[in-house]
MOPAC internal coordinates of N, CA, C and O (Angstrom, degrees):
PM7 1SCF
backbone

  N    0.0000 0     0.00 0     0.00 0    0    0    0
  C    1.4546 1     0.00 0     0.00 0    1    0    0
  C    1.5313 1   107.90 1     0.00 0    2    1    0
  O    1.2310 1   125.56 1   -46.51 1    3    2    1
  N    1.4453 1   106.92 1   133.49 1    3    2    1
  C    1.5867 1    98.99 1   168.71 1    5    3    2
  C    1.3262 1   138.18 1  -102.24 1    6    5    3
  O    1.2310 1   102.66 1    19.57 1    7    6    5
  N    1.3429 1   149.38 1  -160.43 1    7    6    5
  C    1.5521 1   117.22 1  -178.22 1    9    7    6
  C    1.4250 1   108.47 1   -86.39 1   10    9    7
  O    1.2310 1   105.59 1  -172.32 1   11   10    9
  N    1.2132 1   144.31 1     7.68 1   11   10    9
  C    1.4370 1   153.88 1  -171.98 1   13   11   10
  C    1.5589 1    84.47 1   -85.00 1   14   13   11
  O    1.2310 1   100.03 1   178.00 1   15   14   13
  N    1.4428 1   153.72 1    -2.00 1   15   14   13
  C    1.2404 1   113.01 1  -137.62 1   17   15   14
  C    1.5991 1    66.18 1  -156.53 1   18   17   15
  O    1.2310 1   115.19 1   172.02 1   19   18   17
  N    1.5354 1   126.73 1    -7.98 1   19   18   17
  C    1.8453 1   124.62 1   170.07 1   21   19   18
  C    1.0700 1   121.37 1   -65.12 1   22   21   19
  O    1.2310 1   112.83 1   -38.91 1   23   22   21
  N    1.4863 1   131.14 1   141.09 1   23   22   21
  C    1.5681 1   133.49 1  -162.03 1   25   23   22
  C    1.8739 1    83.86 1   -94.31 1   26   25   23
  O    1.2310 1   120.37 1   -38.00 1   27   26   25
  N    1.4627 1   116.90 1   142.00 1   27   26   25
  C    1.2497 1   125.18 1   157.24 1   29   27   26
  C    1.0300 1    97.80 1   -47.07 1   30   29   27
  O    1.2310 1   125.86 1   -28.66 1   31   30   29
  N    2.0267 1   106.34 1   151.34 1   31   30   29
  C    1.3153 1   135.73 1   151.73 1   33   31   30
  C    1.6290 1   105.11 1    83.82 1   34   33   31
  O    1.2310 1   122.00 1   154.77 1   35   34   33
  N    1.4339 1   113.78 1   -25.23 1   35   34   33
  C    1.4010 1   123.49 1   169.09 1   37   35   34
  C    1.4478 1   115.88 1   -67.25 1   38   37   35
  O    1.2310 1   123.80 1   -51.43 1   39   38   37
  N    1.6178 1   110.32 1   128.57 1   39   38   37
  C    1.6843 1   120.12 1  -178.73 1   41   39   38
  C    1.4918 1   106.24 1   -86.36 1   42   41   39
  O    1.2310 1   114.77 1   -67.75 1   43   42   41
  N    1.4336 1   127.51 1   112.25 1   43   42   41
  C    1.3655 1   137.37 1   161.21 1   45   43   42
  C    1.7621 1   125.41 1   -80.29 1   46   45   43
  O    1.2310 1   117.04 1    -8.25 1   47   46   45
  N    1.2846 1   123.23 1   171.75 1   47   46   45
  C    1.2793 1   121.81 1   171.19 1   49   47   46
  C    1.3136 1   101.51 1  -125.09 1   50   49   47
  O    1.2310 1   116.96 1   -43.12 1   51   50   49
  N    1.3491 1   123.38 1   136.88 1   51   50   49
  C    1.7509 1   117.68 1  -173.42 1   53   51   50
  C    1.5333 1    92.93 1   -80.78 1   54   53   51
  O    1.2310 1   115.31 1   -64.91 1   55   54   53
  N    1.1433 1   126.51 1   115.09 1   55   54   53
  C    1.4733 1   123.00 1   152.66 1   57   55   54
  C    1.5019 1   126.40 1   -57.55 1   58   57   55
  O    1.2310 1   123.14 1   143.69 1   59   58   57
  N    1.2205 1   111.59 1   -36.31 1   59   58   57
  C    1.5729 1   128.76 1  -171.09 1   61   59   58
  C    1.5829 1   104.12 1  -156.00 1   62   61   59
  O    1.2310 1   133.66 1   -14.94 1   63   62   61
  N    1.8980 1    91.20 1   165.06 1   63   62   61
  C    1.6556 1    99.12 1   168.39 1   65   63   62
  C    1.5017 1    74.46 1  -132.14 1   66   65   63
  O    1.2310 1   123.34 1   -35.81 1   67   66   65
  N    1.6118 1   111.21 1   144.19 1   67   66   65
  C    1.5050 1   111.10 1   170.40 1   69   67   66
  C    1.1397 1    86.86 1  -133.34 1   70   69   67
  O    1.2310 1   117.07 1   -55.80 1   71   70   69
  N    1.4143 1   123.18 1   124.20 1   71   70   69
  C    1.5955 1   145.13 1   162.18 1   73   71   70
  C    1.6374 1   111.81 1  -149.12 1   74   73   71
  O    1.2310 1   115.03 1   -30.69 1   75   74   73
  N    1.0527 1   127.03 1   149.31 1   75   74   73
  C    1.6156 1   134.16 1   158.15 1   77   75   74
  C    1.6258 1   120.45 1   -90.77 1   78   77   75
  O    1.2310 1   129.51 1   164.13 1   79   78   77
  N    1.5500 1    99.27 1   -15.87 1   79   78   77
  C    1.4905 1   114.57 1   172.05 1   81   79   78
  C    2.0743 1    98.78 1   -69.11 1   82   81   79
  O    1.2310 1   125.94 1   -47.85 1   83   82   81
  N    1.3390 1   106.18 1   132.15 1   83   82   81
  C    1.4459 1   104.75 1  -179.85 1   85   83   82
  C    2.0861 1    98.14 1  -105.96 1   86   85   83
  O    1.2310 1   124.28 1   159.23 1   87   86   85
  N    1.2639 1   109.39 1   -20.77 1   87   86   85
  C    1.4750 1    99.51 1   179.72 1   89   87   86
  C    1.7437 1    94.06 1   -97.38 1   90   89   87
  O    1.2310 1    96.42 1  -154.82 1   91   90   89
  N    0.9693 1   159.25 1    25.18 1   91   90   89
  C    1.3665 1   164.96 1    32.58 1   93   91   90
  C    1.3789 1   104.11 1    40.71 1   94   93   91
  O    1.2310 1   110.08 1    85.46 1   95   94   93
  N    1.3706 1   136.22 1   -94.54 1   95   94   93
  C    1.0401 1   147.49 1   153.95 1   97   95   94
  C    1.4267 1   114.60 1    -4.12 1   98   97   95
  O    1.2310 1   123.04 1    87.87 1   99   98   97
  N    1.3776 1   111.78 1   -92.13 1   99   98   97
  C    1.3734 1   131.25 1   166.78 1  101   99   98
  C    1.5234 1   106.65 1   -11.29 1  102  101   99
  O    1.2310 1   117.82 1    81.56 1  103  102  101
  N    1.2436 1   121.75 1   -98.44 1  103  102  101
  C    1.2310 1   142.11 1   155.30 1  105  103  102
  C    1.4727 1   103.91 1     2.12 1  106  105  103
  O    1.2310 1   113.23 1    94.76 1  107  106  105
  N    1.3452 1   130.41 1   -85.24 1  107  106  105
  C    1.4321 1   128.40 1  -174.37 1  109  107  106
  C    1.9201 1   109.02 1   -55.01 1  110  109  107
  O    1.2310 1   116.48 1   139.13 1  111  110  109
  N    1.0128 1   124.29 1   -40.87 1  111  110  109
  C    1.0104 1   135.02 1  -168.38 1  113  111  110
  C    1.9049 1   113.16 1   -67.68 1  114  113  111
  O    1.2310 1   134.04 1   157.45 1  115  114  113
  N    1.3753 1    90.45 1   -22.55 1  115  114  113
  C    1.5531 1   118.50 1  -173.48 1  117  115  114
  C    1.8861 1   112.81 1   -70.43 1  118  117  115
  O    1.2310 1   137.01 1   145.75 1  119  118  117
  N    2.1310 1    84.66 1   -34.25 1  119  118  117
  C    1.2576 1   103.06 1  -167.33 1  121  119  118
  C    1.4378 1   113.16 1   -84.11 1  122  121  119
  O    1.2310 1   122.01 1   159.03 1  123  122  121
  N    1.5375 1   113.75 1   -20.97 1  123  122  121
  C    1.2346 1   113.16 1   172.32 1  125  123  122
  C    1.7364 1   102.43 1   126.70 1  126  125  123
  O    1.2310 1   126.57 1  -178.53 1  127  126  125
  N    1.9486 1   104.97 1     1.47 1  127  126  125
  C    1.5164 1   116.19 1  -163.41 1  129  127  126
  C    1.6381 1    92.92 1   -96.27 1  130  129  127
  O    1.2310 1   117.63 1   -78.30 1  131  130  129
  N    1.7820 1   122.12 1   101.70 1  131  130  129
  C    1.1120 1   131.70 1   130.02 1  133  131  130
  C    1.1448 1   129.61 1  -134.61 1  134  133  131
  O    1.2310 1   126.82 1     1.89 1  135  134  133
  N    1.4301 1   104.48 1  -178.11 1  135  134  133
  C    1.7745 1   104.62 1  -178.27 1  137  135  134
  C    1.6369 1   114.67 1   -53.90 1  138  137  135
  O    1.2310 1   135.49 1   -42.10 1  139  138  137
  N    1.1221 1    87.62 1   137.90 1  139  138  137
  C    1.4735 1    95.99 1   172.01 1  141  139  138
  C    1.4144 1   106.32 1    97.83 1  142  141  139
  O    1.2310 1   107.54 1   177.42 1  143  142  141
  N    1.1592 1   140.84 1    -2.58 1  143  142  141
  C    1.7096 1   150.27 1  -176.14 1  145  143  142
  C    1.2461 1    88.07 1  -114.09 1  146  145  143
  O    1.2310 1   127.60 1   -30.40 1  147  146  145
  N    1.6945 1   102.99 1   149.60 1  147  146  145
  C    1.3153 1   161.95 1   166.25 1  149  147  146
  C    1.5681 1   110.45 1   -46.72 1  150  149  147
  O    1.2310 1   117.64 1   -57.07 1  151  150  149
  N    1.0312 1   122.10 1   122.93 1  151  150  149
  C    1.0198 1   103.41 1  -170.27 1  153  151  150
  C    1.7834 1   100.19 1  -154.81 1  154  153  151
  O    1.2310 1   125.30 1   -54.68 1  155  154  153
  N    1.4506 1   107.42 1   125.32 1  155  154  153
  C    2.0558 1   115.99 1  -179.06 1  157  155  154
  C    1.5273 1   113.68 1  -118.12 1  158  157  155
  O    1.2310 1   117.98 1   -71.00 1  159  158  157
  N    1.3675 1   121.46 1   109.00 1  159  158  157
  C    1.0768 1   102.38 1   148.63 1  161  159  158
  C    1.5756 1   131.28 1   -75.46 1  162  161  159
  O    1.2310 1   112.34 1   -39.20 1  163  162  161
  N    1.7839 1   132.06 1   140.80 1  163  162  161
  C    1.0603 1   133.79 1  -132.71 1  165  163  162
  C    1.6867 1    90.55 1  -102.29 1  166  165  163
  O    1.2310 1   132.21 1   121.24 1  167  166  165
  N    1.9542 1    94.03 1   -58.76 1  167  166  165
  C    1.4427 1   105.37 1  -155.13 1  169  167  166
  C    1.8303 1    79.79 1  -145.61 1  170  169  167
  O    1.2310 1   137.45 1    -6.55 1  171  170  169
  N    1.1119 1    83.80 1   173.45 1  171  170  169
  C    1.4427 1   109.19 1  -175.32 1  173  171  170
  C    1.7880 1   104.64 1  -132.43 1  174  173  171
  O    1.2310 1   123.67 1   -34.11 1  175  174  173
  N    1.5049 1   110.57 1   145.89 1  175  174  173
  C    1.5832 1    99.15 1   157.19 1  177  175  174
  C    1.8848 1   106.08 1  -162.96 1  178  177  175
  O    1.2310 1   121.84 1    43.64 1  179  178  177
  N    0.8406 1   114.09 1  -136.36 1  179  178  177
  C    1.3229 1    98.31 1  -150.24 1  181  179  178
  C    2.1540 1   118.72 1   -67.30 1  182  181  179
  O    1.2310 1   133.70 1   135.56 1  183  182  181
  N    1.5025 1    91.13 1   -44.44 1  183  182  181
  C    2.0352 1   105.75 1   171.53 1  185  183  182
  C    1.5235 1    83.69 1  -138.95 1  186  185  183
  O    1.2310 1   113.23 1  -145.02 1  187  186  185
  N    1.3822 1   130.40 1    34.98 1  187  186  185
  C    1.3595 1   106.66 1   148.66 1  189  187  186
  C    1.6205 1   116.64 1  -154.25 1  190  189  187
  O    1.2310 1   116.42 1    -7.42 1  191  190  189
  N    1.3093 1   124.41 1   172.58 1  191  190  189
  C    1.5513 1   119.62 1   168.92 1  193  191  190
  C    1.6315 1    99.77 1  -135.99 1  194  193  191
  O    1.2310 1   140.13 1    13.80 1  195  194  193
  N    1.0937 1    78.56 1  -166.20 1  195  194  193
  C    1.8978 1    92.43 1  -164.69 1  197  195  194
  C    1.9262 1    83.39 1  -148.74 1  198  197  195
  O    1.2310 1   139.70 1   -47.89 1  199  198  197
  N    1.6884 1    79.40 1   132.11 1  199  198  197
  C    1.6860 1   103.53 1  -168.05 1  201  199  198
  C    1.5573 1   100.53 1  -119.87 1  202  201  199
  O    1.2310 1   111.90 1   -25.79 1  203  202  201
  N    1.4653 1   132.87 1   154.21 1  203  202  201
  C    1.2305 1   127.60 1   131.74 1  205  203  202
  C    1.0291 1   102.63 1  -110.95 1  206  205  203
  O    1.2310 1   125.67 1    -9.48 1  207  206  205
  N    1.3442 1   106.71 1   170.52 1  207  206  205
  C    1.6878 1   156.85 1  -125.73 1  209  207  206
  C    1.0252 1   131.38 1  -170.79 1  210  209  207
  O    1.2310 1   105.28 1   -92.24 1  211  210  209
  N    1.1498 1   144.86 1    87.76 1  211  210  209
  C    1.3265 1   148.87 1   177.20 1  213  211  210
  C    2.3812 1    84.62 1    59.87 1  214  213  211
  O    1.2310 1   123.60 1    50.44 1  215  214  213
  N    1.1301 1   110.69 1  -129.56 1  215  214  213
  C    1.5519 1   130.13 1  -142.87 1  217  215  214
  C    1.8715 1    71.30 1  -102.19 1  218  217  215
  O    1.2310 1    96.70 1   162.71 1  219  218  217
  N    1.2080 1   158.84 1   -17.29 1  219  218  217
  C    1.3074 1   136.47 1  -155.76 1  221  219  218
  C    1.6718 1    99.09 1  -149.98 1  222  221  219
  O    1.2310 1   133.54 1   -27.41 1  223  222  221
  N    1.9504 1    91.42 1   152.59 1  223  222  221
  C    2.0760 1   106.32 1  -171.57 1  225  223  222
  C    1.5187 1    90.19 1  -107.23 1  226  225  223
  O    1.2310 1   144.01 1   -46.52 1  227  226  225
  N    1.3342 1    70.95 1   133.48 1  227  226  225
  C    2.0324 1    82.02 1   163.47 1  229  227  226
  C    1.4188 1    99.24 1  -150.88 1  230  229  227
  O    1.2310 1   134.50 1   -31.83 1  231  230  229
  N    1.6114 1    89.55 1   148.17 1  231  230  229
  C    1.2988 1   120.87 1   177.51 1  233  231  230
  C    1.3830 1   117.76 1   -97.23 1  234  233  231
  O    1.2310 1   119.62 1   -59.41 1  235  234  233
  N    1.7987 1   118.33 1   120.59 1  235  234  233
  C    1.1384 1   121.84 1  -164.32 1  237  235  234
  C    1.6275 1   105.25 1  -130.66 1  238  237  235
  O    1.2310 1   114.79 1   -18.59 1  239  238  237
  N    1.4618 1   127.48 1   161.41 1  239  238  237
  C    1.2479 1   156.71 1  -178.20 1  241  239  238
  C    1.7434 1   104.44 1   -78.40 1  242  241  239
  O    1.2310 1   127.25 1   -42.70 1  243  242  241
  N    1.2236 1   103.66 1   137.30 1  243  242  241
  C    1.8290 1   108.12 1   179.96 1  245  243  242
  C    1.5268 1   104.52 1   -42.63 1  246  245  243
  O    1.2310 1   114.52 1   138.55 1  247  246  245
  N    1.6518 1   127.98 1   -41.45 1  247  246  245
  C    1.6729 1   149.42 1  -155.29 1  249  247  246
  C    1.4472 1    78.53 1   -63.76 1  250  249  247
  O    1.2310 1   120.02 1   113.67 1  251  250  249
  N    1.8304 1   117.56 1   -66.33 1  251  250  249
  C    1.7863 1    93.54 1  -160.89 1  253  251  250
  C    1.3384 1   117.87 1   -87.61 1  254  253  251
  O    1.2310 1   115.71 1   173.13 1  255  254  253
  N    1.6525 1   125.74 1    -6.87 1  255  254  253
  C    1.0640 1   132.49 1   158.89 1  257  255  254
  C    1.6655 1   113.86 1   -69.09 1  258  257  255
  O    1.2310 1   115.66 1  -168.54 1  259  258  257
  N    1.2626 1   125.84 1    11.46 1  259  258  257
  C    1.6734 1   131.53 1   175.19 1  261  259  258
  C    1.2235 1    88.42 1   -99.98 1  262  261  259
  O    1.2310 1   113.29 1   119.06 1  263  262  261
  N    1.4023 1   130.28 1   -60.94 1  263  262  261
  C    1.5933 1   158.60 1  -147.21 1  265  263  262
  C    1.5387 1    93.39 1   -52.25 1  266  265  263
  O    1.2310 1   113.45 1   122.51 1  267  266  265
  N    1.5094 1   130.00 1   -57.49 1  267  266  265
  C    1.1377 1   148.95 1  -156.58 1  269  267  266
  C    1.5911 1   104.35 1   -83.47 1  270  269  267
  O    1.2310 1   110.71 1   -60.86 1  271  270  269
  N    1.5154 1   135.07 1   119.14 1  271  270  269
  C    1.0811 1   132.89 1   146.51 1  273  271  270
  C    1.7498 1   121.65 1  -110.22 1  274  273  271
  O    1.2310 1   131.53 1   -35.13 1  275  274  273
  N    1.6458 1    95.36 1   144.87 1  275  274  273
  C    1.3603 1   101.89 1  -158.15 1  277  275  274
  C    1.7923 1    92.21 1  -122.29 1  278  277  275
  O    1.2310 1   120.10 1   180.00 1  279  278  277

């Protein structure tokens, strides 16, 4: 399952990041998004949600919310 598919307010564990993009990668990894971390979606809205992460929310695109399996 990926995070597109997480019920708000519910705490996940990222099992995986599956991408072939490596600055893709980078980027999430930057954010604090790997396996084994905590992971909330907050809110939801139309092609995007807003996640926390460790101590900080970010707002991400459906592409890295596909990227992410929980």
């Amino acid at each position: 399952m990926d995070l597109r598919s997480a019920e708000v307010g519910k705490e996940y564990i990222i099992r995986a990041i599956e991408t072939d993009d490596e600055e893709l990668n980078a980027f999430l990894f930057s954010l604090g998004c790997y396996s084994g971390e905590p992971i909330t979606v907050v809110a939801r809205r139309k092609r995007n949600c807003t996640v926390s992460i460790k101590d900080g929310r970010y707002n991400i695109d459906d592409q890295l919310a596909e990227a992410i399996r929980i």
